[in-house]
Structure formats: C-alpha cells, structure tokens
MDTraj code that builds the backbone (N, CA, C; nanometers):
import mdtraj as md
import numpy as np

residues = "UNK UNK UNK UNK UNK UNK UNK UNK UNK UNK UNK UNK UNK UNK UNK UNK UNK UNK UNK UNK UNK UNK UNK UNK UNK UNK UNK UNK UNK UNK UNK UNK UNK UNK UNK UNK UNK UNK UNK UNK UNK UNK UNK UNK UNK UNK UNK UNK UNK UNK UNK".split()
xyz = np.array([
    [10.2254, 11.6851, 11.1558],
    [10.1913, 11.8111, 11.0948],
    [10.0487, 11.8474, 11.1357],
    [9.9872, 11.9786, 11.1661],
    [9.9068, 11.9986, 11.2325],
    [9.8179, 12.0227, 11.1412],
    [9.6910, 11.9864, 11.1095],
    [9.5774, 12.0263, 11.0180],
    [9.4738, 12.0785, 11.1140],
    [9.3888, 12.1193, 10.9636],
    [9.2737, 12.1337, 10.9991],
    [9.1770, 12.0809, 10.9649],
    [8.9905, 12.1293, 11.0321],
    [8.9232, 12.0181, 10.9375],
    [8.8888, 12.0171, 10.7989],
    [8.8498, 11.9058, 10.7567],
    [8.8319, 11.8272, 10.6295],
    [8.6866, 11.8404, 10.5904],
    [8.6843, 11.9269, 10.4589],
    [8.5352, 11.9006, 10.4279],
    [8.5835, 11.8588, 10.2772],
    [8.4931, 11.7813, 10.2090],
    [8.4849, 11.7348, 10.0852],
    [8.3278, 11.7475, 10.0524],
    [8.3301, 11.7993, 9.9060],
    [8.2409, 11.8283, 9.8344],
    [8.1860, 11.7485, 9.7510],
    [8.0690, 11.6330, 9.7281],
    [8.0274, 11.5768, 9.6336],
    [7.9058, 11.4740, 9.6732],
    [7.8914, 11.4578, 9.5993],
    [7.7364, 11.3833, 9.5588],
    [7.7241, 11.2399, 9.5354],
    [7.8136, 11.1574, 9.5033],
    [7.8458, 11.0584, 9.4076],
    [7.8890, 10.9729, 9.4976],
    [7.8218, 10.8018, 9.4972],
    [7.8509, 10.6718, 9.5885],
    [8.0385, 10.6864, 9.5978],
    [8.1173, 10.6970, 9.4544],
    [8.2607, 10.7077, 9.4626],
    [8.2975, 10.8320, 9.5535],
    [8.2518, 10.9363, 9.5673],
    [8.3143, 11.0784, 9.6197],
    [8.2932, 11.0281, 9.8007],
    [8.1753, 10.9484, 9.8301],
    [8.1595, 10.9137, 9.9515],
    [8.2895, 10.7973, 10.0056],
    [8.2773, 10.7204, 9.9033],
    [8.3712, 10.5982, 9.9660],
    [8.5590, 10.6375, 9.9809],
    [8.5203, 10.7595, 9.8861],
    [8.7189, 10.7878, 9.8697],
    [8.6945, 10.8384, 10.0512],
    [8.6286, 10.9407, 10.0315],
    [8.6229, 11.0524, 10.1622],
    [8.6323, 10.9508, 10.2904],
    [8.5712, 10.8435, 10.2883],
    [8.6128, 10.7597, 10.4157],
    [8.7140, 10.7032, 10.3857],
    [8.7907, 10.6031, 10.2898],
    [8.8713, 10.6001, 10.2580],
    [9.0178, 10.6875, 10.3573],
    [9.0657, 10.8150, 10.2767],
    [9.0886, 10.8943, 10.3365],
    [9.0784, 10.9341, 10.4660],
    [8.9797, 10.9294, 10.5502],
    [8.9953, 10.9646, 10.6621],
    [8.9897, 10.8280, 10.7545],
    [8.9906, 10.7292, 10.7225],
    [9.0310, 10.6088, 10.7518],
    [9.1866, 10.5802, 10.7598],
    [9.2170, 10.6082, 10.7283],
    [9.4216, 10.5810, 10.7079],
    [9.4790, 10.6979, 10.7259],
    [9.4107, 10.7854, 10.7509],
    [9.4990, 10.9530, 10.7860],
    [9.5559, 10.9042, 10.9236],
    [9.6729, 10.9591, 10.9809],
    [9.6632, 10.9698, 11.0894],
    [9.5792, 11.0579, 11.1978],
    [9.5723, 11.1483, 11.1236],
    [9.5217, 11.2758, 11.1951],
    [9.3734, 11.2672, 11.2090],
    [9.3765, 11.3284, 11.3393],
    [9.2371, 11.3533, 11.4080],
    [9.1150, 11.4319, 11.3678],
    [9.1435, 11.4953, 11.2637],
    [9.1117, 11.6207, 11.2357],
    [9.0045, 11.5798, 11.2009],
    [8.8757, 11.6926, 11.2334],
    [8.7507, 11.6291, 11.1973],
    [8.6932, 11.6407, 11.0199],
    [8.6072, 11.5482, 10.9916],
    [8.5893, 11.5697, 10.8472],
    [8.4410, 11.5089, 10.8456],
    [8.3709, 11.6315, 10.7018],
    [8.2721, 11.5691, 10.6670],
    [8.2555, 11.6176, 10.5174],
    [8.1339, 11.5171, 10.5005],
    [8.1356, 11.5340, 10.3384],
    [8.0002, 11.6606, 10.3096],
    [8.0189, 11.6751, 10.2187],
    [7.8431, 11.8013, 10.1968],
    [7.8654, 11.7971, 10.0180],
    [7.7175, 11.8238, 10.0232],
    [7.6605, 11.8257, 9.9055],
    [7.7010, 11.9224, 9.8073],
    [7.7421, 12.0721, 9.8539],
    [7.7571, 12.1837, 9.7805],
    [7.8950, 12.2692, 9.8709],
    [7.9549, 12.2980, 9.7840],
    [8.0838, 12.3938, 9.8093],
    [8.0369, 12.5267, 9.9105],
    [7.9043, 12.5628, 9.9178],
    [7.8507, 12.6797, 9.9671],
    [7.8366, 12.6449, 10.1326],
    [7.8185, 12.5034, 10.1373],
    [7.7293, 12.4204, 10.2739],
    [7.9004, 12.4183, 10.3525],
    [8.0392, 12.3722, 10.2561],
    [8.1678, 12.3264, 10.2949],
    [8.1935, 12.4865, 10.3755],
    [8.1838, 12.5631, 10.2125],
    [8.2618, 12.6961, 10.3182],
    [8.2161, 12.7429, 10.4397],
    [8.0825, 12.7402, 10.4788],
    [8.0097, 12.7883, 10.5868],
    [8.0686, 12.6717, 10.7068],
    [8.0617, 12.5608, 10.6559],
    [8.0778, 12.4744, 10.8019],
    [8.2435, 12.5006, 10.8638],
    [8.3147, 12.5259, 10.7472],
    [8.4613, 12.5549, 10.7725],
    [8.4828, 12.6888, 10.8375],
    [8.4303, 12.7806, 10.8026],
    [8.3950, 12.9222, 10.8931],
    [8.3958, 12.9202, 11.0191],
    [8.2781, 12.8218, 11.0666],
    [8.2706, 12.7905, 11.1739],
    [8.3852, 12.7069, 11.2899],
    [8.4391, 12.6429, 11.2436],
    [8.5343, 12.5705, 11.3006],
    [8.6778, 12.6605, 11.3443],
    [8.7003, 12.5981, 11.4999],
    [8.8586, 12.6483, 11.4969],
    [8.9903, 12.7014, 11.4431],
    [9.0529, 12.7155, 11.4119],
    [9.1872, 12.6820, 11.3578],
    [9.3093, 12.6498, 11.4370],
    [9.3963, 12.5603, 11.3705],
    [9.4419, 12.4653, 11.4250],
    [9.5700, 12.5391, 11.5178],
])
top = md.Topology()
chain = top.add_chain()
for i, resn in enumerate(residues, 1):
    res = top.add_residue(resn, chain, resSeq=i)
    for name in ("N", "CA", "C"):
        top.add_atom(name, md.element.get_by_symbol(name[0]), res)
traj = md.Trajectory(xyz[None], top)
C-alpha cells in the first residue's frame, strides 16, 4: 500500500521511542520525522511529494 510521509508530533522521551519504534517494523520506506509542534509537522508535510 502506497504511503506517504510520516510526521509525528511530540515532546516526550515515550512519543520519541514509539515514533522509532514504528518506523522500525513498518515496511514502508516512507520518510518520517518527529517535531515539536503540529505547526512545524504541517509545514514540513506541505513540502513533501505525494505519493
């Protein structure tokens, strides 16, 4: 199934370790990063391709 990229929103040692977690056992390539604020996610997602 074709995605797109992955941003996750949070602050917190747990919000970091799920987010690798997660993109550790995904199959998919799709790029991902974490950010501090929902404002920083939508802008970087703007920017990016679609799939």
């Amino acid at each position: 199934m074709p995605s797109g990229p992955l941003a996750v929103v949070g602050l917190t040692g747990k919000v970091q370790v799920a987010c690798k977690r997660f993109v550790n056992v995904s199959p998919s390539k799709q790029p991902a990063r974490l950010f501090k604020t929902a404002t920083e996610a939508h802008a970087r997602l703007a920017t990016q391709a679609k799939p």
